[in-house]
VOGU-3710 file (C-alpha; in Angstrom, 3 decimals, decimal comma):
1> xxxxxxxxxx> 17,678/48,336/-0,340  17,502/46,636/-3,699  19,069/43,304/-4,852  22,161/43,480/-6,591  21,048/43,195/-9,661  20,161/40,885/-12,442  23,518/41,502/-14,244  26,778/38,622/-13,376  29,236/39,925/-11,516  32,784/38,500/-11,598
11> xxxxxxxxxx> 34,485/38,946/-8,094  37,521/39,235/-9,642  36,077/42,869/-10,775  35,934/41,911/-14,314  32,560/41,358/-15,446  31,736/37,734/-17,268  34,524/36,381/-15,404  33,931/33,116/-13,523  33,238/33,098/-10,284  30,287/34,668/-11,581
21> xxxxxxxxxx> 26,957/35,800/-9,333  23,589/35,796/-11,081  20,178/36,938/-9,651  18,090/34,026/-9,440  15,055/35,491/-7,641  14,528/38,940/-5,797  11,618/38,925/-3,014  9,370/41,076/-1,440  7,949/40,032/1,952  5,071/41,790/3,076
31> xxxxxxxxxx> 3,611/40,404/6,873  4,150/36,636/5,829  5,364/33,979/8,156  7,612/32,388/5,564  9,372/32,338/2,163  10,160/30,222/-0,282  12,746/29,614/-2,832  11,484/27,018/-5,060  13,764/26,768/-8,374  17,631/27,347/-7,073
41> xxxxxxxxxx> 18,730/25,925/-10,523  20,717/23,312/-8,642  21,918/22,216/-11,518  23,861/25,012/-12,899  25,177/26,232/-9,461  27,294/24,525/-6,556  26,714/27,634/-4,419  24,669/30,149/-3,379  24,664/33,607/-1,915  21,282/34,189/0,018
51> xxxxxxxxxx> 20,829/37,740/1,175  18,195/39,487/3,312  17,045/43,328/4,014  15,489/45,410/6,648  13,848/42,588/7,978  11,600/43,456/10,377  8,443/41,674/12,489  6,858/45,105/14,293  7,009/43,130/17,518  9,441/43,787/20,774
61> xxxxxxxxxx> 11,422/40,312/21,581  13,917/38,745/22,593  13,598/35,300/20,480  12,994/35,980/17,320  14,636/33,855/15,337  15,356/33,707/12,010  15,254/30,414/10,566  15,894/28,229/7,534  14,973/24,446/6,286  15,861/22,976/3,089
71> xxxxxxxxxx> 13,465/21,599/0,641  13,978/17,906/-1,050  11,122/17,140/-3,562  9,790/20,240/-3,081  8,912/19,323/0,981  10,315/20,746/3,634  12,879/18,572/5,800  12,365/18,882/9,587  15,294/16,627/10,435  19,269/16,401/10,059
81> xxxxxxxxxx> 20,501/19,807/10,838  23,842/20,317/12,764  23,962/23,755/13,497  27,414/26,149/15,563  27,245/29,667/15,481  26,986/32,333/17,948  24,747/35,378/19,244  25,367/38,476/21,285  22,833/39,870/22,529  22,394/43,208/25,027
91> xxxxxxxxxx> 21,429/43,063/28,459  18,072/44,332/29,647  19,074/46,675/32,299  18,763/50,544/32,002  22,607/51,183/31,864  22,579/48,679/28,562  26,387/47,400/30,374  26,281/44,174/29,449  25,873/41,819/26,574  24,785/37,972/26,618
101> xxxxxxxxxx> 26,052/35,613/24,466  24,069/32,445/22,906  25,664/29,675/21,560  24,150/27,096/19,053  26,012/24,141/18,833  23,601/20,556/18,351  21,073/19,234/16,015  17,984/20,911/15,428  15,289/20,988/13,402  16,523/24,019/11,132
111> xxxxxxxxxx> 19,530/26,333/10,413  19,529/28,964/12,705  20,649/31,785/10,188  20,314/34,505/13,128  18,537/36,332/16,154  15,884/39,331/14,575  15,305/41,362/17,959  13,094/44,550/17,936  13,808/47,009/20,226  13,925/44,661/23,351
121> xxxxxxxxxx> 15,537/45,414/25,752  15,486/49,097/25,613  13,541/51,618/28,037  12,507/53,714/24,902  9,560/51,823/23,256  10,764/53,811/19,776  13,968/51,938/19,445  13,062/49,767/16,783  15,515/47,213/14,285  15,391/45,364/11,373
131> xxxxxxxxxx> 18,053/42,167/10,556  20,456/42,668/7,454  22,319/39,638/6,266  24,312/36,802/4,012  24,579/33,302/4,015  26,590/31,589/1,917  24,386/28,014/0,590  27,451/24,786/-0,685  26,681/22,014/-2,947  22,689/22,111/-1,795
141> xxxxxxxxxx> 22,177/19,907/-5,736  24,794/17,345/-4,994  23,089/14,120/-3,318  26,702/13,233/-2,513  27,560/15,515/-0,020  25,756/17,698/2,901  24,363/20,583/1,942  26,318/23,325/4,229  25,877/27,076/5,025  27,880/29,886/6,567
151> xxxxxxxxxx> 25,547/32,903/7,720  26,326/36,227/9,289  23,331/38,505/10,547  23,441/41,900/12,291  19,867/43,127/13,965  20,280/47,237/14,087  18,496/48,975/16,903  18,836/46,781/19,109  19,183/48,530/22,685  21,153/51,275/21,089
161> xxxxxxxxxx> 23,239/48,444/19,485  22,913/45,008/17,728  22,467/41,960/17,880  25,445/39,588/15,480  24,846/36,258/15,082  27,861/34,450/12,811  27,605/30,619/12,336  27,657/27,513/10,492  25,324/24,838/9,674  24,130/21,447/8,058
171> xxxxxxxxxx> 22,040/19,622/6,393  23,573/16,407/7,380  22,207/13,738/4,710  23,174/13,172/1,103  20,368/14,550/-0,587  19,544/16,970/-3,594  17,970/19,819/-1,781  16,157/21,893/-4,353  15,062/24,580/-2,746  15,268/26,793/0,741
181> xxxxxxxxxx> 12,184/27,936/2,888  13,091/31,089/5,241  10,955/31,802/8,066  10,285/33,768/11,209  9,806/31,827/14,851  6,282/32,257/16,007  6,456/35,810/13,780  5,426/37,131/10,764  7,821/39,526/8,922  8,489/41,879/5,975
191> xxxxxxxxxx> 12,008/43,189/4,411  13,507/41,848/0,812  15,335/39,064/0,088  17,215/37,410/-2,740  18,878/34,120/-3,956  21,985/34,199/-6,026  23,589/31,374/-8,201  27,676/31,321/-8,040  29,353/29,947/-10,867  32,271/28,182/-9,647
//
């Protein structure tokens, strides 16, 4: 699926009209463990609209999870990150009945932007998946508030399903975060993804 475009949108269905989404970057992952955003043009935008496509690690589990850490100075942080969402996940038993549900709700060491299952849990070794998604990035420039995100990510394929994850998240410290790393637990991956500036 392609990016939506280099062009501004305004969501009022006018174009030019503020708010306004512009393409910052478009990506194509390829079998890499991570990805980086490293000019979000902080500056011009409080917010951001990060999106991702048939992403997709060739490998049947139940943890893969699809992370994110914020970047001040150009390093990533490991630390500060409040993070309450949840996941649904199916069952692993041949009638597929039952779903289990995952809650994230303390500080980690990332923003947990979703659950990117392949297949698992289903008796056909065929069924495969690939995560589709949004996150919405607020005020990552200003080193006077916490950088915060709201993310929403559906796996398809999964056991004849999928696999939602919906939460929230924080990067609890007043700092000028100037760009995002995305990345795969203990995975390498391939899809498309792309960074948007909103003009407010």
């Amino acid at each position: 699926m392609a990016p939506l475009g280099s062009a501004r949108f305004g969501f009022a269905g006018v174009a030019g009209d503020d708010p306004a989404l512009t393409l910052i970057e478009h990506q194509t992952a390829s079998s890499v463990t991570s990805v980086d955003f490293t000019s979000i043009e902080g500056s011009t935008y409080d917010y951001h609209y990060l999106t991702w496509t048939d992403i997709d690690t060739g490998i049947r589990d139940s943890a893969n999870y699809w992370n994110m850490r914020v970047k001040v100075g150009g390093t990533n942080q490991g630390s500060n990150y409040l993070n309450n969402g949840t996941a649904w996940t199916w069952g692993s038993n041949s009638g597929q009945s039952y779903k289990n549900r995952y809650l994230y709700n303390d500080i980690f060491n990332i923003i947990a932007l979703g659950r990117v299952n392949r297949g698992y849990g289903h008796l056909d070794s065929s069924i495969d998946s690939s995560a589709n998604g949004w996150a919405i990035i607020s005020f990552a420039n200003d080193s006077n508030r916490w950088t915060s995100v709201h993310t929403q990510t559906i796996g398809h394929g999964y056991a004849e399903g999928s696999a939602p994850y919906r939460g929230e998240a924080y990067h609890a410290s007043n700092s000028s975060v100037d760009g995002f790393h995305i990345y795969m637990s203990g995975y390498s991956f391939s899809g498309q993804l792309a960074l948007y500036g909103i003009l407010s």
